[in-house]
C-alpha positions in Angstrom: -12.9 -17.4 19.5 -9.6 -18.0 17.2 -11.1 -21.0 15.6 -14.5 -19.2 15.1 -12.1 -16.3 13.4 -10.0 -18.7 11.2 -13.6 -20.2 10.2 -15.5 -16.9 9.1 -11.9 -15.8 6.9 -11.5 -19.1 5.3 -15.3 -18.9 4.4 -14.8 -15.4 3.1 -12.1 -16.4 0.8 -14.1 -18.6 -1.5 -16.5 -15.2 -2.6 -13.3 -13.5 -4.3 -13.1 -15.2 -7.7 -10.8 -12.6 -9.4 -10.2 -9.3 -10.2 -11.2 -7.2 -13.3 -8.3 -5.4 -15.0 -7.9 -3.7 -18.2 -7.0 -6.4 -20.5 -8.8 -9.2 -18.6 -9.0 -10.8 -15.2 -7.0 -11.6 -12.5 -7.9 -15.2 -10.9 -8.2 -15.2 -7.1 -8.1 -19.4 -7.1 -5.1 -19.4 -4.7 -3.3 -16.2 -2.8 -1.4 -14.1 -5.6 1.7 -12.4 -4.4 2.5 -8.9 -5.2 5.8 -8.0 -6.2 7.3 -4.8 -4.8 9.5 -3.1 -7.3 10.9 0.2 -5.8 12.5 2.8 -8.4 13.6 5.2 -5.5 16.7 5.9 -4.2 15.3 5.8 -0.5 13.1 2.8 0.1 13.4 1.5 3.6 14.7 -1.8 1.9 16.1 -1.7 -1.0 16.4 1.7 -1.7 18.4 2.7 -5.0 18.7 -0.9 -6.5 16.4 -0.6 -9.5 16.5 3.3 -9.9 18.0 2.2 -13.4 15.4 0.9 -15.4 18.0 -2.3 -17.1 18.0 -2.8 -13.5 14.1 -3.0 -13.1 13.3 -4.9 -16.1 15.8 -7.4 -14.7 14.1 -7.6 -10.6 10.9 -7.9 -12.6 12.0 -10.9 -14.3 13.5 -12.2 -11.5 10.3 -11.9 -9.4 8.2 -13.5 -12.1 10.2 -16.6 -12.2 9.9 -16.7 -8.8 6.2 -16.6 -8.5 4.8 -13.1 -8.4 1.6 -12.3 -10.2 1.6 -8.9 -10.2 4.6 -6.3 -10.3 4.5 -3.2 -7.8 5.9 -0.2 -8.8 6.4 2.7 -6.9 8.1 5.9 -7.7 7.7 7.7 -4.0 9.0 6.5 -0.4 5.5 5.9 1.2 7.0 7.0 4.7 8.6 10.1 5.3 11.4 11.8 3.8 12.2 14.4 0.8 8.9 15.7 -1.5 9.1 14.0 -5.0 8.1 16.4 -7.4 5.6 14.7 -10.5 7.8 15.0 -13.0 10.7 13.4 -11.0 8.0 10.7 -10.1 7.4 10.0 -13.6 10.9 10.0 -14.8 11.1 7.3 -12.3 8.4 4.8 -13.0 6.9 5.3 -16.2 10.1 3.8 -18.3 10.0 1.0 -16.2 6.3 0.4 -17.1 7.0 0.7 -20.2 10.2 -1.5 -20.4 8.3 -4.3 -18.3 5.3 -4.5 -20.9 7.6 -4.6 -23.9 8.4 -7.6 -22.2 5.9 -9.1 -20.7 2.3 -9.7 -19.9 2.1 -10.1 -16.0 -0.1 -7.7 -14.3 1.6 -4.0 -13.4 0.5 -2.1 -10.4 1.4 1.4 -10.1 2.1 2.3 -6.6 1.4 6.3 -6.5 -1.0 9.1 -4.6 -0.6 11.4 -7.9 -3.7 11.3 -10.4 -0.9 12.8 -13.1 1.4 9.6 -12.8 -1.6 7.2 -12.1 -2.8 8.7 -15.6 0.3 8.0 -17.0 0.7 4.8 -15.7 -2.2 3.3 -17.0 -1.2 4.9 -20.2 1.7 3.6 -20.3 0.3 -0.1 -19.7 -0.1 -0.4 -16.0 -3.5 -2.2 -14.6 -3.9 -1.4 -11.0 -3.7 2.0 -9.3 -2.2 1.1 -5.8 -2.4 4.6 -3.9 -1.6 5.2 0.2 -4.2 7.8 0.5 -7.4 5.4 0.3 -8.7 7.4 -3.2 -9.9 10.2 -1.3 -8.8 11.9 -4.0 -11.7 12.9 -6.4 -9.6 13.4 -9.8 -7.7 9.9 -8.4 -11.0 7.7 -8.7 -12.0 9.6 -11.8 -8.7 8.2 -13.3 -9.5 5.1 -12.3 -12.8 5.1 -13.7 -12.0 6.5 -16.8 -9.0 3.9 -17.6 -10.7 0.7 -15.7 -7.9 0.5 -13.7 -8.1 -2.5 -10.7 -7.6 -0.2 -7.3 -6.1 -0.7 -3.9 -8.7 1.0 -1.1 -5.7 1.6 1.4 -6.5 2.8 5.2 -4.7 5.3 6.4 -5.0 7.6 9.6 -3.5 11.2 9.1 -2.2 12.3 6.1 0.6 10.7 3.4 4.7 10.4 4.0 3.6 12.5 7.2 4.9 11.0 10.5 2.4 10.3 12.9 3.2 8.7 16.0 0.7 9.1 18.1 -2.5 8.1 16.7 -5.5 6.7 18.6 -8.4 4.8 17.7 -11.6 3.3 19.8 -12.2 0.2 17.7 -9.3 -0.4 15.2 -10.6 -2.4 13.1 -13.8 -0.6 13.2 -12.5 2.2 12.1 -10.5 0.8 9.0 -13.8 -0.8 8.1 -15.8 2.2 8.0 -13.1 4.3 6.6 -12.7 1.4 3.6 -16.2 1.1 3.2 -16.8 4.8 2.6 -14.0 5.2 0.3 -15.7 2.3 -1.8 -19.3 3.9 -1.5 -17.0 7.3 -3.5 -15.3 5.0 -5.7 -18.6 3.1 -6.9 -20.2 6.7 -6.9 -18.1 8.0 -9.5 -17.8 4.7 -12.1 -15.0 2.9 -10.9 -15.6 -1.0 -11.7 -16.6 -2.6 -8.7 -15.1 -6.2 -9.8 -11.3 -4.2 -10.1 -11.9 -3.1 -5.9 -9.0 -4.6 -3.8 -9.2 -3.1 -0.3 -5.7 -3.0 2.3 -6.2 -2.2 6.1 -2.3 -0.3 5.6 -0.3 -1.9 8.0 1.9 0.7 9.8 0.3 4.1 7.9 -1.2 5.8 11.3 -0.9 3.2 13.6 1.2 2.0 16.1 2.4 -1.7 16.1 -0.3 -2.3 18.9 -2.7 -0.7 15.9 -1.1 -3.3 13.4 -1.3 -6.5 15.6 -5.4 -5.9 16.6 -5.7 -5.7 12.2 -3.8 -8.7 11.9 -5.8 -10.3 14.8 -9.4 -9.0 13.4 -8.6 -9.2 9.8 -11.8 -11.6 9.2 -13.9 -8.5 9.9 -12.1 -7.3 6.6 -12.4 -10.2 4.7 -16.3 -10.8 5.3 -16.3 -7.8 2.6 -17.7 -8.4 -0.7 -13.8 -7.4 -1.5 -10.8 -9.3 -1.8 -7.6 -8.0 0.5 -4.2 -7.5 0.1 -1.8 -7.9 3.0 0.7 -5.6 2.9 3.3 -6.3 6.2 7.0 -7.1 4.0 10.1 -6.7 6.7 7.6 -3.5 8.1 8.4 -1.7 11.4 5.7 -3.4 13.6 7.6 -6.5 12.7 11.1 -5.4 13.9 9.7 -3.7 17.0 8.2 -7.2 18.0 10.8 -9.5 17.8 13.6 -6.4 18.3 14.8 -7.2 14.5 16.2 -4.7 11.6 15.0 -5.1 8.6 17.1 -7.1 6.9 16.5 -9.6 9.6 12.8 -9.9 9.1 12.0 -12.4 6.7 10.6 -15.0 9.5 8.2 -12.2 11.4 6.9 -11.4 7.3 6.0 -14.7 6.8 4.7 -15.5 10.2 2.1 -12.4 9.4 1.3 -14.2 5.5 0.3 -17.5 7.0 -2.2 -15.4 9.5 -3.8 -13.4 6.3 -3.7 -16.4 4.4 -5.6 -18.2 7.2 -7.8 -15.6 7.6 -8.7 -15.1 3.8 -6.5 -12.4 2.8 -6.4 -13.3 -1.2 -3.0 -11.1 -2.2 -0.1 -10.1 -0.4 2.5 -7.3 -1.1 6.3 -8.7 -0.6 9.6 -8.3 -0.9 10.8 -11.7 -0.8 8.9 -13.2 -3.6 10.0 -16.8 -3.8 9.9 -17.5 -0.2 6.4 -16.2 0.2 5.7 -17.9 -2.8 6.5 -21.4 -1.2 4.6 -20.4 2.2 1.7 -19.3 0.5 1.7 -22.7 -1.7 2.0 -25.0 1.7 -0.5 -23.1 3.4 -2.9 -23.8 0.8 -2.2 -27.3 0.0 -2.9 -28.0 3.9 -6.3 -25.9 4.0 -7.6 -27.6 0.6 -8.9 -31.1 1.6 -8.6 -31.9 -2.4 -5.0 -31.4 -3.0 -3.2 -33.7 -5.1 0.5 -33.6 -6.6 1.1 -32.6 -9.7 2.2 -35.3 -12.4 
């Protein structure tokens, strides 16, 4: 059964050429890693490190050189904690935006639920709407439509930054699956570009770390989608409760969880620790690619 799993991802993988943004396209010719850049002062990691954008610009560039392809940016704690009005949302990521295309070209992702910021964002140079609430949002997907933003499809069980630690589920991945696969039927619906569609079974948002290891386990029933997917697991909580780690201590259980969605045809991944993943990601392929040679 594992090798049968490992078999149908790796199969997948080779359908997801790239990604339609914007300006151009994305390749999807190796794994791309997604660079989390938080501009709040209570991220579960890093909270209150870039809330300056001098500070921001300078992680950006720092991430870049260490391999990320695309720069996350996100204005809101994703789990719970105290509301974030708009405006104090967009005081917080659009000048960053802005700062980071000034200065370069790598792809920005706006990490938001807000159509108002999401609208901004793109204004302000951003090329993927990243949103926890799955774009069941009407006036969210019509903001993506409009601007040609890429999207991330997210799952989600219950409602955003609202604890929920009990939920239940009679086929896990079943359910993420359907839930994804409707949310794209609305997106499609209403004109967003099918080629920008990037879908995330959202690790840890309703589900408990039992919840998060049966994704991991089934992800190639995600992958078989005509969509590429973005693992999102960084240092999360499943993580620590398994190997009875804090965050700062979970670099090894983050990476462990890459290599599986890598293996099993994930084609982005969301990180905090760029340059290690980076180098995983890079070894991982060169094994699975029968035609690797060294550079030079």
């Amino acid at each position: 059964m594992r090798t049968t799993s490992i078999w149908s991802g790796l199969t997948a993988r080779s359908t997801h050429l790239n990604v339609s943004l914007p300006s151009g396209s994305l390749s999807l010719d190796r794994v791309r890693i997604m660079g989390i850049l938080n501009t709040t002062p209570d991220s579960f990691y890093d909270g209150g490190s870039y809330v300056d954008v001098d500070r921001a610009l300078a992680r950006a560039f720092t991430m870049v050189e260490e391999g990320a392809d695309i720069l996350d940016i996100g204005g809101e704690k994703a789990g719970p904690g105290d509301a974030v009005c708009v405006e104090e949302e967009l005081r917080r990521v659009i000048p960053a935006i802005e700062a980071i295309r000034r200065e370069m070209r790598t792809p920005i992702s706006v990490d938001t639920r807000r159509p108002q910021v999401a609208r901004s964002a793109m204004d302000a140079g951003a090329d993927i709407i990243n949103s926890i609430t799955g774009f069941v949002d009407a006036e969210l997907r019509a903001v993506a439509a409009r601007t040609r933003a890429a999207i991330v499809i997210m799952h989600i069980k219950g409602e955003p930054r609202v604890a929920n630690p009990s939920p239940s589920y009679l086929d896990v991945m079943g359910e993420v699956r359907q839930f994804i696969e409707a949310r794209v039927a609305d997106c499609l619906s209403e004109g967003v570009h099918p080629g920008g569609i990037i879908v995330d079974p959202g690790p840890g948002f309703g589900k408990t770390t039992r919840h998060d290891l049966v994704v991991l386990r089934d992800l190639h029933q995600l992958t078989s989608l005509p969509y590429p997917v973005l693992l999102a697991v960084s240092r999360k909580k499943f993580i620590g409760e398994v190997l009875d780690l804090p965050t700062a201590e979970r670099l090894p259980g983050s990476l462990a969880c890459v290599v599986w969605g890598v293996l099993h045809g994930a084609k982005l991944v969301r990180v905090h620790d760029v340059r290690a993943t980076c180098r995983v990601c890079t070894m991982v392929e060169a094994v699975l690619d029968p035609a690797w040679e060294p550079i030079g």
